[in-house]
ChimeraX commands (.cxc) that place a marker at each C-alpha (Angstrom):
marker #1 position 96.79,239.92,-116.30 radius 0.5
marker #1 position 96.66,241.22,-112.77 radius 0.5
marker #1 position 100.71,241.06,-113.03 radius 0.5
marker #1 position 100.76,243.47,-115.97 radius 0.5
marker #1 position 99.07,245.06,-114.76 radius 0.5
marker #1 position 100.77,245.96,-111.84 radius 0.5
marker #1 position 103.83,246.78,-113.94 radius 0.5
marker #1 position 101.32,249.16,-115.68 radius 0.5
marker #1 position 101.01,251.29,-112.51 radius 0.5
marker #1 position 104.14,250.43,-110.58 radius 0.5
marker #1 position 102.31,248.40,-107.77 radius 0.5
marker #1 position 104.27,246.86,-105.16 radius 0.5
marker #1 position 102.05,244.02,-104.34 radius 0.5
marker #1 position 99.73,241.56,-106.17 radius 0.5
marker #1 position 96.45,239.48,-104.49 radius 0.5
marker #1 position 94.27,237.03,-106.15 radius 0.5
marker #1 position 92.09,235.05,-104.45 radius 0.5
marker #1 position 89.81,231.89,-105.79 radius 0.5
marker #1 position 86.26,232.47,-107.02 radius 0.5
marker #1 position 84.59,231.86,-103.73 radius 0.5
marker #1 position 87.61,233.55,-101.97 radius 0.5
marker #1 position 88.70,231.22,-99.63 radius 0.5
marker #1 position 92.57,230.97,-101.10 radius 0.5
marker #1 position 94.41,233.75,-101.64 radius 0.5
marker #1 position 97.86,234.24,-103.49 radius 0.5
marker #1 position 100.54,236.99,-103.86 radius 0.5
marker #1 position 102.71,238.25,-106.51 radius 0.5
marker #1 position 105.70,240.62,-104.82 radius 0.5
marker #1 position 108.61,242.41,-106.34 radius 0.5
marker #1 position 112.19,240.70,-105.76 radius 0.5
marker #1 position 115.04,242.99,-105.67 radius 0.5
marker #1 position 115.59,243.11,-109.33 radius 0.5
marker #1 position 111.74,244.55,-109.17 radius 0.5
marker #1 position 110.60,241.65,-110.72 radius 0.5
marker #1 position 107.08,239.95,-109.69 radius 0.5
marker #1 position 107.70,236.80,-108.21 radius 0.5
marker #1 position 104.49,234.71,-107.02 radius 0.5
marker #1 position 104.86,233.17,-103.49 radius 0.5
marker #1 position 103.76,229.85,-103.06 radius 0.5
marker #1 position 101.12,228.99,-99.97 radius 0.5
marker #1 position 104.07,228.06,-97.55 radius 0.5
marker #1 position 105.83,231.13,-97.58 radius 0.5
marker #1 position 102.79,233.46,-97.57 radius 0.5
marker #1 position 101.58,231.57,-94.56 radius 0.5
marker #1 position 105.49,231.54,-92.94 radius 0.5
marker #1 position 105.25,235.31,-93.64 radius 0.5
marker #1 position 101.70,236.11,-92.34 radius 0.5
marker #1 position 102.95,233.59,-89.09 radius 0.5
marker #1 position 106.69,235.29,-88.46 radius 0.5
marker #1 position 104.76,239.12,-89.03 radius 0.5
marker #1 position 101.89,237.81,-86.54 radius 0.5
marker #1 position 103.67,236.57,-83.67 radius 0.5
marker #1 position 106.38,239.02,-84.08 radius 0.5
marker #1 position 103.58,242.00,-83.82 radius 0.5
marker #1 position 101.62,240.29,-81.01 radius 0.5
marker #1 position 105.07,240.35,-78.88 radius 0.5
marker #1 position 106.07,243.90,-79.89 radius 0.5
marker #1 position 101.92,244.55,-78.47 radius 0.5
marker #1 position 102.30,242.46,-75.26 radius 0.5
marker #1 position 99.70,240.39,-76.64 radius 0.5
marker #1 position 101.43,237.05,-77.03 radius 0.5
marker #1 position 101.27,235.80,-73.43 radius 0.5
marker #1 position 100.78,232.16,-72.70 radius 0.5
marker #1 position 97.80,229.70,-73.83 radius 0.5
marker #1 position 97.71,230.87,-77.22 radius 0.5
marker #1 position 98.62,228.61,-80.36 radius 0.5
marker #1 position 99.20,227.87,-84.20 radius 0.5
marker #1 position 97.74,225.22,-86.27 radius 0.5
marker #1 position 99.22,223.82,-89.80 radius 0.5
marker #1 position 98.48,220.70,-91.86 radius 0.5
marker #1 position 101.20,217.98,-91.32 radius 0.5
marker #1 position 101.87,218.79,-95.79 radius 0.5
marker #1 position 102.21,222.34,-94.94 radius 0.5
marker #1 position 105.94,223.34,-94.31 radius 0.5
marker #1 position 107.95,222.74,-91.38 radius 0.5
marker #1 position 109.24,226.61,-91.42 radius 0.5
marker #1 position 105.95,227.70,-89.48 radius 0.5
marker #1 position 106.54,225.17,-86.71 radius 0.5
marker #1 position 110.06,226.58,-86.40 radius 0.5
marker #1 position 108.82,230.38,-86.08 radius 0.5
marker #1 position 105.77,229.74,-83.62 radius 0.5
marker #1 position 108.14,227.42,-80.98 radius 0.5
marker #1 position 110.67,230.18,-81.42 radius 0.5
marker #1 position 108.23,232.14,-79.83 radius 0.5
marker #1 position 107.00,229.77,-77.60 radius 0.5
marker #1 position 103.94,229.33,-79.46 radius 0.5
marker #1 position 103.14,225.22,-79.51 radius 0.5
marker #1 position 101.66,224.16,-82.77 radius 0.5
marker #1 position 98.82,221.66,-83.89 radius 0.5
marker #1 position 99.58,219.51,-86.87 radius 0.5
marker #1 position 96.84,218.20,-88.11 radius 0.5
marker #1 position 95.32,215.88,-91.32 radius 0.5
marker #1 position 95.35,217.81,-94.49 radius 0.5
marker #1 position 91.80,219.69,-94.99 radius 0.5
marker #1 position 90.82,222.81,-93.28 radius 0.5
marker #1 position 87.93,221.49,-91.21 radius 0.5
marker #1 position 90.84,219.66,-89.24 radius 0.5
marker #1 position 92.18,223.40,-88.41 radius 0.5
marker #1 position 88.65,224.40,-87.62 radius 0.5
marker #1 position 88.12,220.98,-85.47 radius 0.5
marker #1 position 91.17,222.05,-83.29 radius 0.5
marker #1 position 90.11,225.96,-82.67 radius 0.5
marker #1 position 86.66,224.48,-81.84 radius 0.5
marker #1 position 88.26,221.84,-79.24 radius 0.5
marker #1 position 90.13,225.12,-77.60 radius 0.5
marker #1 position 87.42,226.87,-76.94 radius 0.5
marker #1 position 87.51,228.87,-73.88 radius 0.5
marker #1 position 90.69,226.85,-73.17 radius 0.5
marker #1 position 93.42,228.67,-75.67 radius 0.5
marker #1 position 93.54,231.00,-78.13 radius 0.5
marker #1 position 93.95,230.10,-82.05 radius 0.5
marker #1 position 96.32,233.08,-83.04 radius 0.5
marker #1 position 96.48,231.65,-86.87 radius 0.5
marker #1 position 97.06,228.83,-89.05 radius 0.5
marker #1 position 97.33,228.00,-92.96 radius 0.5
marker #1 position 97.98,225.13,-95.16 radius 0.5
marker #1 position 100.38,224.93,-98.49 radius 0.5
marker #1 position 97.56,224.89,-100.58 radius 0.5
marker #1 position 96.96,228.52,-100.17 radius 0.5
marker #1 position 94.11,228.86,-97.13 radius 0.5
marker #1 position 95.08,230.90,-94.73 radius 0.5
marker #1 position 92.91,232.10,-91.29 radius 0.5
marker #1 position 93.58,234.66,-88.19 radius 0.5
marker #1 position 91.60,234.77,-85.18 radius 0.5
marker #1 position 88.27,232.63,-84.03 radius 0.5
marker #1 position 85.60,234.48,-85.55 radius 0.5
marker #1 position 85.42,232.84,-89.24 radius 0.5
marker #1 position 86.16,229.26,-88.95 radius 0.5
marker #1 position 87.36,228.16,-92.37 radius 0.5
marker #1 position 90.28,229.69,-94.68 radius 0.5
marker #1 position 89.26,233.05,-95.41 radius 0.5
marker #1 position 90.82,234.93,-98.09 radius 0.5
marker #1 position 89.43,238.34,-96.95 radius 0.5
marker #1 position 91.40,237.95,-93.85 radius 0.5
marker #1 position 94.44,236.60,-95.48 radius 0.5
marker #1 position 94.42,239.69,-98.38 radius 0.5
marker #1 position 94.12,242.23,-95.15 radius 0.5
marker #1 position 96.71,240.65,-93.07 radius 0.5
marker #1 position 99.32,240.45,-96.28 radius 0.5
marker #1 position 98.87,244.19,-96.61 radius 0.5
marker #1 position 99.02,244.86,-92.80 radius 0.5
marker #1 position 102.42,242.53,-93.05 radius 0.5
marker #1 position 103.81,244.89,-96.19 radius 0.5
marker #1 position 103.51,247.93,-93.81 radius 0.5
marker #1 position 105.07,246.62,-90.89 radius 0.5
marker #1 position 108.00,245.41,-93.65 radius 0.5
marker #1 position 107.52,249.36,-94.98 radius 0.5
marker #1 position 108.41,250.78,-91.60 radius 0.5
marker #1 position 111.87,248.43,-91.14 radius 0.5
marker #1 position 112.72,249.52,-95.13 radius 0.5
marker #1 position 111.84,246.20,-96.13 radius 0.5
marker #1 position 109.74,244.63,-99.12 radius 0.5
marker #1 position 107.78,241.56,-98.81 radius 0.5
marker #1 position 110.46,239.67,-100.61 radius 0.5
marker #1 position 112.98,241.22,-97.81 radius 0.5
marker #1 position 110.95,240.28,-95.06 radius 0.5
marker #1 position 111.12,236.70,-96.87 radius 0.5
marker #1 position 114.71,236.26,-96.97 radius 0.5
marker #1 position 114.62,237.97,-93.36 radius 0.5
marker #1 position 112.64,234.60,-92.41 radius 0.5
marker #1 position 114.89,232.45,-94.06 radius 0.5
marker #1 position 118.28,233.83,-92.45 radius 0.5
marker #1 position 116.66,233.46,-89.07 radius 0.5
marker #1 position 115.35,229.94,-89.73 radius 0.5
marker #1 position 117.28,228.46,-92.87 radius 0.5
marker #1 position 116.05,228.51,-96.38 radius 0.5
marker #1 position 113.50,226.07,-97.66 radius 0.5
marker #1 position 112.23,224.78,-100.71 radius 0.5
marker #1 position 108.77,222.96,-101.67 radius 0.5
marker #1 position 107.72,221.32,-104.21 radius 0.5
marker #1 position 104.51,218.90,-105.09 radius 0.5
marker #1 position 104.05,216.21,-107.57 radius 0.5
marker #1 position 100.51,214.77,-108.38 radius 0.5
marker #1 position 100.48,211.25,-110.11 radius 0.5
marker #1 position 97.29,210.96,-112.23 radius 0.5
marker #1 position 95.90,207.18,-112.40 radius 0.5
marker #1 position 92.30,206.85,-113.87 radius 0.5
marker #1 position 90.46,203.81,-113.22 radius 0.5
marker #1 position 89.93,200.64,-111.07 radius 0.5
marker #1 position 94.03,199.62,-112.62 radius 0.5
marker #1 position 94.65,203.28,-111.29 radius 0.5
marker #1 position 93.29,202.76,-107.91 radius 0.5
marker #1 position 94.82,199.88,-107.65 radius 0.5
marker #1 position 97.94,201.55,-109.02 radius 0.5
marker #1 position 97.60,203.95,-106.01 radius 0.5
marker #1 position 97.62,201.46,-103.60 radius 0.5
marker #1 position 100.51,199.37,-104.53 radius 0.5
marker #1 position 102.59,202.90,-104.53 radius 0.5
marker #1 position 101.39,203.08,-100.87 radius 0.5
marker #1 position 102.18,199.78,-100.42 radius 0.5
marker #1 position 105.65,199.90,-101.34 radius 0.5
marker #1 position 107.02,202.88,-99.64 radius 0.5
marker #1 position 105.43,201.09,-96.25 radius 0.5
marker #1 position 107.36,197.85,-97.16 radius 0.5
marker #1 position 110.40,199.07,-98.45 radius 0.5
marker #1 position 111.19,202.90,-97.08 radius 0.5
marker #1 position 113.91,205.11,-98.22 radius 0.5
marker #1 position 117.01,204.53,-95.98 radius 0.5
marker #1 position 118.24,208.11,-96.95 radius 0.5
marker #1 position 116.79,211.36,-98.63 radius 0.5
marker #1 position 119.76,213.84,-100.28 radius 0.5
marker #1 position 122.18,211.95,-98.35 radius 0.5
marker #1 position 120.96,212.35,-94.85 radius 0.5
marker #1 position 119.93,209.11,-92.90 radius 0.5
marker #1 position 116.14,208.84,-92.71 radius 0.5
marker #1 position 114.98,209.78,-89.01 radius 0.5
marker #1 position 111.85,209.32,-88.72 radius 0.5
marker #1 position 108.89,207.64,-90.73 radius 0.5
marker #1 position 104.99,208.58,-89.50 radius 0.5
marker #1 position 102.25,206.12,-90.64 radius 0.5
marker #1 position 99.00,207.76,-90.49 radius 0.5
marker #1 position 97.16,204.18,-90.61 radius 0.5
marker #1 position 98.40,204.72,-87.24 radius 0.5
marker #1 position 96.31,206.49,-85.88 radius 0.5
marker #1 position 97.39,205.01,-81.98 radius 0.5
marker #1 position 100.88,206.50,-82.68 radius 0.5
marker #1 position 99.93,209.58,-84.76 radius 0.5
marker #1 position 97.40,211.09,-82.46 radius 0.5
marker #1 position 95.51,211.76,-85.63 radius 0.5
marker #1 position 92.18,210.13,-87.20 radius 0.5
marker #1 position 93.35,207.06,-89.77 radius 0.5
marker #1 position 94.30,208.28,-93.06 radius 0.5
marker #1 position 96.20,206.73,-96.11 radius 0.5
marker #1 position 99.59,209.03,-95.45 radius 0.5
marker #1 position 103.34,208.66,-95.23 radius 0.5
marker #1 position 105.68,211.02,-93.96 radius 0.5
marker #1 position 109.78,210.29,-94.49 radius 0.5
marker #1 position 111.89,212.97,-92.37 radius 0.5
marker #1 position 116.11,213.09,-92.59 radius 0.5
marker #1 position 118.01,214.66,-90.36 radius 0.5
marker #1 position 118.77,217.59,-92.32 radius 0.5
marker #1 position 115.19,218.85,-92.07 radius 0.5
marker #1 position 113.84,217.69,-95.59 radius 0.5
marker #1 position 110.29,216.10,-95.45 radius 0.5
marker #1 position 108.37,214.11,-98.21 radius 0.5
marker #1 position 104.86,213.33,-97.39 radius 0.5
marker #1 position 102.81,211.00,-99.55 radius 0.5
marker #1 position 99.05,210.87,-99.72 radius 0.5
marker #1 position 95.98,209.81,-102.24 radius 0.5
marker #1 position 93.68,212.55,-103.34 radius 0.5
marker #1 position 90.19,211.95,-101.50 radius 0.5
marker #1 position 88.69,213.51,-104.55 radius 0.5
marker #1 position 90.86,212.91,-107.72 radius 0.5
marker #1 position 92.25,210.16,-108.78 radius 0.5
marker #1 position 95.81,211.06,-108.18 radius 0.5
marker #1 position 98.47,210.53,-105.63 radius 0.5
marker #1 position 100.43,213.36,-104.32 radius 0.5
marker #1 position 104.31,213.65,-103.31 radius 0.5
marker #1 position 104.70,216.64,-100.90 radius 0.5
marker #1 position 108.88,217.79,-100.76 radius 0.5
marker #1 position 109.92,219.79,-98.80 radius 0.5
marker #1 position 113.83,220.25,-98.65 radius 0.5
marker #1 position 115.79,222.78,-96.04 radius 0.5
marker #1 position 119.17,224.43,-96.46 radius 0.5
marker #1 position 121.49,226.15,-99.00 radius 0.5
marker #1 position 121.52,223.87,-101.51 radius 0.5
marker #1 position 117.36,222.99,-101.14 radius 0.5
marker #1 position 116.87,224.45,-104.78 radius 0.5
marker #1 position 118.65,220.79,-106.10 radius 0.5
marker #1 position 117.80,218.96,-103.15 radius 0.5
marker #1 position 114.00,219.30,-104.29 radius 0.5
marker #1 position 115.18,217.87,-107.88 radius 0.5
marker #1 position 116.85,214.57,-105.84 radius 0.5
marker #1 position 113.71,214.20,-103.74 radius 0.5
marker #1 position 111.31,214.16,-107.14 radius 0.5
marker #1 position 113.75,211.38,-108.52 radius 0.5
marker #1 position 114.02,209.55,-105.58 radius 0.5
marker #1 position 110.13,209.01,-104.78 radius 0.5
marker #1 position 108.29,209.45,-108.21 radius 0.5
marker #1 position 110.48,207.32,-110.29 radius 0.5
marker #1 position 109.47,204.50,-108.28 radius 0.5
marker link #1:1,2 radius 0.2
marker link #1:2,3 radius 0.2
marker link #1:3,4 radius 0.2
marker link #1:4,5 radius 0.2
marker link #1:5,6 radius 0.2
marker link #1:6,7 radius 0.2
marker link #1:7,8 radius 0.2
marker link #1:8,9 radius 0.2
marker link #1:9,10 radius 0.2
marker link #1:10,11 radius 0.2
marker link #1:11,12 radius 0.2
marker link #1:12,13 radius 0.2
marker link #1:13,14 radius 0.2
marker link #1:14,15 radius 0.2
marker link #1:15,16 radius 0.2
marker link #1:16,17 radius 0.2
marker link #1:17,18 radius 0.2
marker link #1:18,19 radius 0.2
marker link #1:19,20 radius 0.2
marker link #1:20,21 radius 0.2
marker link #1:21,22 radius 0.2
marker link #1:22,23 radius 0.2
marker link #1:23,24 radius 0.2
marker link #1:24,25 radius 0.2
marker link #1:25,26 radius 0.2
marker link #1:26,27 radius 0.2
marker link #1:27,28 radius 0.2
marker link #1:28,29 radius 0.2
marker link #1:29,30 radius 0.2
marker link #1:30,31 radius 0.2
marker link #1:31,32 radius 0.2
marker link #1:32,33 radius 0.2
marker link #1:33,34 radius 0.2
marker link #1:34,35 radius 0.2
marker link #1:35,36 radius 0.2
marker link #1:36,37 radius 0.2
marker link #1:37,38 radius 0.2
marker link #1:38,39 radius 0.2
marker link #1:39,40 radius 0.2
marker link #1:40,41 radius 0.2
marker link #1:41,42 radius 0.2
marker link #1:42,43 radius 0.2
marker link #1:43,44 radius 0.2
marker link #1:44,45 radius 0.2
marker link #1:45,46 radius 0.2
marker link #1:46,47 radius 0.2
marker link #1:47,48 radius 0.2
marker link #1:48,49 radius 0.2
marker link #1:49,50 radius 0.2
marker link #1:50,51 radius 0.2
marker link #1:51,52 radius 0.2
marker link #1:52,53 radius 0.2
marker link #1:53,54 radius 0.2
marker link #1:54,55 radius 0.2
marker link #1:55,56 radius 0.2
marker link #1:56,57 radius 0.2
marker link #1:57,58 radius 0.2
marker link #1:58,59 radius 0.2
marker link #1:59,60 radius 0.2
marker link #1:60,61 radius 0.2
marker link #1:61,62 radius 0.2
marker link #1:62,63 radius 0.2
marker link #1:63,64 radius 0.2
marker link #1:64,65 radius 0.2
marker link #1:65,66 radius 0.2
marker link #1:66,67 radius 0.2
marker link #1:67,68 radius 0.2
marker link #1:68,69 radius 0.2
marker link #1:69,70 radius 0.2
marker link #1:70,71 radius 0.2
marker link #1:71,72 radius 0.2
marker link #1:72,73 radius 0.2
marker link #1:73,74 radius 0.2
marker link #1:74,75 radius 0.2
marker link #1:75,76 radius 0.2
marker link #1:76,77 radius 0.2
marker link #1:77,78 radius 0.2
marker link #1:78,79 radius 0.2
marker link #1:79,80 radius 0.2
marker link #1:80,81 radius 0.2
marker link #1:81,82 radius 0.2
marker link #1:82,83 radius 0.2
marker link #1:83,84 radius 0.2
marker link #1:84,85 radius 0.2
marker link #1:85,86 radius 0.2
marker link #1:86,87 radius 0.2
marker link #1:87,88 radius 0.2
marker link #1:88,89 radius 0.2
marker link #1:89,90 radius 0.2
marker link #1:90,91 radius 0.2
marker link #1:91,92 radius 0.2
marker link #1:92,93 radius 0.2
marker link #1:93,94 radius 0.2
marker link #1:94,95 radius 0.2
marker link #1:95,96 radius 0.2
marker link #1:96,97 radius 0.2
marker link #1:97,98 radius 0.2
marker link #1:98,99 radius 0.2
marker link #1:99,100 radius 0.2
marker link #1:100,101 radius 0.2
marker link #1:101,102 radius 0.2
marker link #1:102,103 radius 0.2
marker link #1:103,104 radius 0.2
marker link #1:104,105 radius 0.2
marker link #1:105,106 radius 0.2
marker link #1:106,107 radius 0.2
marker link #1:107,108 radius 0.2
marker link #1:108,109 radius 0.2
marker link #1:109,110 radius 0.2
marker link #1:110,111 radius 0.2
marker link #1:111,112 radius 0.2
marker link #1:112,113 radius 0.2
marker link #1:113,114 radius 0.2
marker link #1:114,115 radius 0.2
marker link #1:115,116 radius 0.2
marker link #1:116,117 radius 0.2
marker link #1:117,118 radius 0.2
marker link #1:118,119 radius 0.2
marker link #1:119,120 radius 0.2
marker link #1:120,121 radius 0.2
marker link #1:121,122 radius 0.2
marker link #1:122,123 radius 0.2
marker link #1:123,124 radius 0.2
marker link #1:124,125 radius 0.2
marker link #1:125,126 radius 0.2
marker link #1:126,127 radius 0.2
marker link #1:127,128 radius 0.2
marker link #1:128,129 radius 0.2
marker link #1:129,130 radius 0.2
marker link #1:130,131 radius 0.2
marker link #1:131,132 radius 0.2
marker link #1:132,133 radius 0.2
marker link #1:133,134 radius 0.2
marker link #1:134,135 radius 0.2
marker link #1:135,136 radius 0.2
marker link #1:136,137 radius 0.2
marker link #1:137,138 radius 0.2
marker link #1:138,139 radius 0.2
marker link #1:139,140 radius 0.2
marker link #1:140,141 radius 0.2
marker link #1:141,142 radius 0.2
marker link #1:142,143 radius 0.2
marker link #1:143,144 radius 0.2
marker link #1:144,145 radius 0.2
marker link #1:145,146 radius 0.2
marker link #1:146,147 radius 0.2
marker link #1:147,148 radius 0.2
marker link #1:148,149 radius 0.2
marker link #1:149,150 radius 0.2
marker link #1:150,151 radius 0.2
marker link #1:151,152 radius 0.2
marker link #1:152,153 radius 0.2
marker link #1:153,154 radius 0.2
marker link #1:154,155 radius 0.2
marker link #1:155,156 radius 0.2
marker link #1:156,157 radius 0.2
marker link #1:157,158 radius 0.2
marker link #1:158,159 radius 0.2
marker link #1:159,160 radius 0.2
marker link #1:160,161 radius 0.2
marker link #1:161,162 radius 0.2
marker link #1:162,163 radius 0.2
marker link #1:163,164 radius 0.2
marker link #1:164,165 radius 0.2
marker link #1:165,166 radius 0.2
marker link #1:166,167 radius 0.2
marker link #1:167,168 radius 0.2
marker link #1:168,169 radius 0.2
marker link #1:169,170 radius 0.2
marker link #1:170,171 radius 0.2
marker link #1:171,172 radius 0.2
marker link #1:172,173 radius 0.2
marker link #1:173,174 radius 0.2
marker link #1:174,175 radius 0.2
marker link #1:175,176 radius 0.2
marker link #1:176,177 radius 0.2
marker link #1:177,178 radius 0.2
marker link #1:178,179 radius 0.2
marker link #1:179,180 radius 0.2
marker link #1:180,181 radius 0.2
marker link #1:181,182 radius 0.2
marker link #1:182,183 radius 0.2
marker link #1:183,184 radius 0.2
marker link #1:184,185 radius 0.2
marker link #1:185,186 radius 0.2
marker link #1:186,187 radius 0.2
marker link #1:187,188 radius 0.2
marker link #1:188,189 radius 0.2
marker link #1:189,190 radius 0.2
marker link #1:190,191 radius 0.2
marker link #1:191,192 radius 0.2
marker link #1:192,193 radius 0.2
marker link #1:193,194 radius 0.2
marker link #1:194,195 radius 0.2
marker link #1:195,196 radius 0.2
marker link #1:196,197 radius 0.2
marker link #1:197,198 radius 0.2
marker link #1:198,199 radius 0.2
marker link #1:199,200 radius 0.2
marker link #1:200,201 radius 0.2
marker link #1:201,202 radius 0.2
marker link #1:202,203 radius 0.2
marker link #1:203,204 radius 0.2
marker link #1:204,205 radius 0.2
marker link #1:205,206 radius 0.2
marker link #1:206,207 radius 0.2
marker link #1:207,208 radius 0.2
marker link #1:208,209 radius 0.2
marker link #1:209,210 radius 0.2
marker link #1:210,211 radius 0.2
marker link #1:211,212 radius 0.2
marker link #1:212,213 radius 0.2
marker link #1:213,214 radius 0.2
marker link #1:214,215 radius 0.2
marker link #1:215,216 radius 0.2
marker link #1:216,217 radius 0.2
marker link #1:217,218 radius 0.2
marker link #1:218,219 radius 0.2
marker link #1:219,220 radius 0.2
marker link #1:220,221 radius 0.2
marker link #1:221,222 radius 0.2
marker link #1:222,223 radius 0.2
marker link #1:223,224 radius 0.2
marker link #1:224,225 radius 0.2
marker link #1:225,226 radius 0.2
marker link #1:226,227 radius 0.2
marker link #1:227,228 radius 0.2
marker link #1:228,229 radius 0.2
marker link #1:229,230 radius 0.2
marker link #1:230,231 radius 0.2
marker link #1:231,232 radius 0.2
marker link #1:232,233 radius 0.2
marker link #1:233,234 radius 0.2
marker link #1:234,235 radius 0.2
marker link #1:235,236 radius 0.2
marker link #1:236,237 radius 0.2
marker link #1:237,238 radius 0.2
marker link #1:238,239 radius 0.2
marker link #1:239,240 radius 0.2
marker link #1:240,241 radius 0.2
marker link #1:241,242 radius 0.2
marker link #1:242,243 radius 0.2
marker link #1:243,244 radius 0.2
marker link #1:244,245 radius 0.2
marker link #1:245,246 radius 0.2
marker link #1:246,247 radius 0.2
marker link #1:247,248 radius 0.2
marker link #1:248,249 radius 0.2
marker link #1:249,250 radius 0.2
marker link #1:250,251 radius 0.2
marker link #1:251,252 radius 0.2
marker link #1:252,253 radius 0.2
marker link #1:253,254 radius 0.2
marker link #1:254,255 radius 0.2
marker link #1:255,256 radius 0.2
marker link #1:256,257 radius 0.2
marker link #1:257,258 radius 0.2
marker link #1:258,259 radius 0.2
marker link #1:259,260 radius 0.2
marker link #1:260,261 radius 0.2
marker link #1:261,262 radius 0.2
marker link #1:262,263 radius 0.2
marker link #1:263,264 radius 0.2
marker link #1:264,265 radius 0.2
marker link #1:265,266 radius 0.2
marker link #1:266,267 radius 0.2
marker link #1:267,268 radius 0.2
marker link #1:268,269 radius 0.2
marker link #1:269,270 radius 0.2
marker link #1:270,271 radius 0.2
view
C-alpha cells in the first residue's frame, strides 16, 4: 500500500518500520523509476558508506572510533569501515550483542554505527538497541547527501558496489516441528561439522568458524557455522533460539553473485 502509494504522488523514497519501530525498511526508485525494496544489508552498507564518508568530509572520523555488525550480516560493511580505517566488531547474531560491545567501549572508543541483515539498524551511543527512528532519519539524511552528487539512493547503491564489488544475499529457513524436528536440527549441524563443503561456486573453501568454539571465536558458545571461499562468498548456518527452524545465511560476492546465490541454496539445503 505504502508503494502505491508513492507512485500516487511521485515520491522518491519509501520507509516502513515494524510495529514497535525498531526495524525499518526502504522502498527506492531504480533507474527505470521502479520501486525496488532494499534488503537489511544494503540499507545498513548504505547508511555505513554515507556515515563514514560524511564523518571524513566533517573531520570527525579521527582515530578510536568503530563499527559493529552481526557475523550473518554482510561482509560489504566490514569492507567499507576498514577502507576507512574504521576496525569492526563482529559479533553473535542479536542486537544486545551490538549493545554489549558499545557498553564495553565506554569512555574507551566511540560506536559510530552498526546494523544487522535483519533490518535493525543504530547510530551513535545514546539509544542502545536498533532504533528505527534513527535509521528512518539517517536514510533521508543519506538521500540528500546522494541529492547533492545527482545521485538516487539506488545510484549511491551501485556507487557502493563499484567501489567494493557487487554482492548478493539470500536466507533460507528450514521449518522442523517437534522433538523428530529438533533432533532433525541437530543432525543438520552435525553433518556440516563432520563432513564440510570442500568448495562453494567453485572456489576452495578457506576458512570454516565453529562457534562451539568459543576459545577460537572470541565469541560466547553458540550452535553456528560459518563456510568462507576465497572468492568472498559466505554461508552461515544457525538454529533459531525461538522457532523451530534452522537458518542458511548466503551471501555470494562478484558479477555473477545473482546465480552464485542459486548454487549456494543447492549446495547446503539439499543436504
Amino acid at each position: 500500500m505504502a508503494i502505491e502509494r508513492a507512485d500516487e504522488v511521485g515520491a522518491d523514497i519509501v520507509l516502513a518500520t515494524d510495529p514497535d519501530a525498531d526495524r525499518m525498511g526502504i522502498a527506492v526508485r531504480d533507474n527505470d523509476g521502479k520501486m525496488v525494496l532494499f534488503n537489511g544489508n544494503q540499507t545498513a552498507s548504505l547508511m555505513t558508506y554515507y556515515i563514514l564518508n560524511r564523518r571524513r568530509e566533517l573531520g570527525t572520523l579521527g582515530e578510536g572510533k568503530y563499527v559493529v555488525k552481526t557475523i550473518v550480516t554482510t561482509e560489504l560493511i566490514r569492507e567499507i569501515a576498514e577502507s576507512f580505517g574504521v576496525p569492526v566488531y563482529n559479533v553473535l547474531t542479536g542486537f544486545k550483542y551490538i549493545a554489549e560491545v558499545v557498553k564495553r567501549n565506554e569512555g574507551k572508543a566511540e560506536f559510530v554505527c552498526g546494523g544487522e541483515e535483519s533490518y535493525g539498524f543504530n547510530v551513535g551511543e545514546f539509544v542502545r538497541d536498533k532504533d528505527a527512528q534513527i535509521a528512518c532519519s539517517m536514510v533521508a539524511e543519506t538521500a540528500a547527501w546522494a541529492a547533492e552528487q545527482g545521485l538516487t539512493l539506488y545510484q549511491l547503491m551501485q556507487k557502493v558496489y563499484s567501489e567494493y564489488g557487487y554482492r548478493k544475499e539470500g536466507l533460507v529457513s528450514l521449518v522442523r516441528k517437534g522433538k523428530s524436528g529438533a533432533e532433525q536440527i541437530l543432525a543438520i549441524m552435525a553433518g556440516f561439522r563432520s563432513n564440510p563443503p570442500k568448495q562453494m561456486c567453485g572456489s576452495p573453501v578457506s576458512r570454516i568458524v565453529d562457534y562451539l568454539e568459543p576459545e577460537k571465536t572470541g565469541q560466547p558458545s553458540s550452535n553456528v557455522l560459518q563456510f568462507f571461499d576465497e572468492a568472498g562468498d559466505v554461508v552461515s548456518i544457525r538454529p533459531s533460539g525461538t522457532e523451530p527452524k534452522i537458518k542458511f545465511y548466503f551471501g555470494a560476492k562478484g558479477a555473477d553473485a545473482d546465480s552464485k546465490i542459486e548454487s549456494l541454496k543447492a549446495l547446503f539445503v539439499a543436504q
